[in-house]
Every structure is written in structure tokens, then in C-alpha cells.
C-alpha atoms as one frame of an Amber mdcrd trajectory, in Angstrom:
protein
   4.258 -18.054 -20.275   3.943 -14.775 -18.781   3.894 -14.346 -14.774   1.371
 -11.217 -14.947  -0.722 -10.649 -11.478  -1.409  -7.784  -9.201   0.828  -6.618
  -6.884  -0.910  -5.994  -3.902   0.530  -3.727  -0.760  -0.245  -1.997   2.586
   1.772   0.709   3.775   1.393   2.401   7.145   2.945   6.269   8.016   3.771
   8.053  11.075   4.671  11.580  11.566   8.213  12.935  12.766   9.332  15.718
  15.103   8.911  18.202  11.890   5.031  17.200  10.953   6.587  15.210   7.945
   5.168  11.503   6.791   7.190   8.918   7.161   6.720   4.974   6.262   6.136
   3.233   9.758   7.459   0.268   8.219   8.614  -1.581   5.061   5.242  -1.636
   2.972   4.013  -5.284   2.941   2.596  -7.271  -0.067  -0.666  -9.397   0.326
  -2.196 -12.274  -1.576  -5.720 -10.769  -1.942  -7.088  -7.841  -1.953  -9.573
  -8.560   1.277  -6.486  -9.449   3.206  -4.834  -6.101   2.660  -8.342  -4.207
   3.302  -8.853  -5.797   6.371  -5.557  -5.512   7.579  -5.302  -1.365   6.529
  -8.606  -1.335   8.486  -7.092  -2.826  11.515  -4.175  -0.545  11.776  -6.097
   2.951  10.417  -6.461   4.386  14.510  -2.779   3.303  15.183  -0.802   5.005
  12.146  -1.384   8.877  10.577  -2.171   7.172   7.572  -2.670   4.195   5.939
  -2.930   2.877   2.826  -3.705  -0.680   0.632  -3.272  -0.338  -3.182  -3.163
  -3.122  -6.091  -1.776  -2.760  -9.368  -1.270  -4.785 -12.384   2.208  -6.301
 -12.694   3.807  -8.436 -14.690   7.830  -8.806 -13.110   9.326 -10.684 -15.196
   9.413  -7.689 -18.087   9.199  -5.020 -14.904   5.767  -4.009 -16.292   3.628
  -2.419 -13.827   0.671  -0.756 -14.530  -0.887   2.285 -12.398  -1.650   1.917
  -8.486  -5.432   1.687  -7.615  -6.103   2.576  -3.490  -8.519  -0.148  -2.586
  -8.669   1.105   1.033  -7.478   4.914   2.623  -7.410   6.368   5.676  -5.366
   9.220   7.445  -2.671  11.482   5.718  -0.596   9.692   2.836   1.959  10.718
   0.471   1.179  10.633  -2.840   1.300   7.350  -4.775   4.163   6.973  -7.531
């Protein structure tokens, strides 16, 4: 039996003294994609950029298909 989901996150990013983006905290993982969304919405005036993305995983073979943004706002880094 396989153990496939989505791995859903929010990550938040601040500026330093040089103009450079930098995580404002550990990125955190969400249940549903709504919660994330909501939560990236509530923290977009606070941060330089914020960002919710899902993606397909499956852990238990470290299988992880590409990231999808499901909500954006501000500056962020590219997504790996």
C-alpha cells in the first residue's frame, strides 16, 4: 500500500541588511490546501513574500512530483 498524498507548505521571507531573501521561518506543512491559502493570505502584509505550494508526494519511495504555487504574494525565491 502506497502512502502517496500532497505535500502541502507555506513559507514566509524577509529581507536582510544586503536586500537578500531570507526564510522568516522554517516553512510549515498544512493538511489542506484552504488552510495554507488562508493562512499565506493572513501573513502576505507582514513578510516580503510569501508563498503556499502543494505537490504530489509519495515519501515512502522519496517521490515528489513538481511544486504548484496555490497562493503568491511579495518577492520569493525561486521554487526547487
Amino acid at each position: 500500500m502506497s502512502a502517496k498524498g500532497k505535500l502541502i507548505v507555506l513559507a514566509a521571507f524577509v529581507k536582510n541588511d544586503e536586500g537578500e531573501l531570507m526564510p522568516a521561518f522554517d516553512p510549515r506543512q498544512f493538511d489542506t490546501e484552504d488552510r495554507a491559502k488562508r493562512d499565506a493570505r493572513l501573513m502576505a502584509d507582514q513578510y516580503a513574500g510569501v508563498v503556499a505550494w502543494s505537490r504530489e508526494a509519495d515519501p515512502s519511495i522519496g517521490e515528489y512530483g513538481p511544486p504548484v504555487v496555490i497562493f503568491q504574494a511579495g518577492e520569493v525565491p525561486d521554487l526547487e
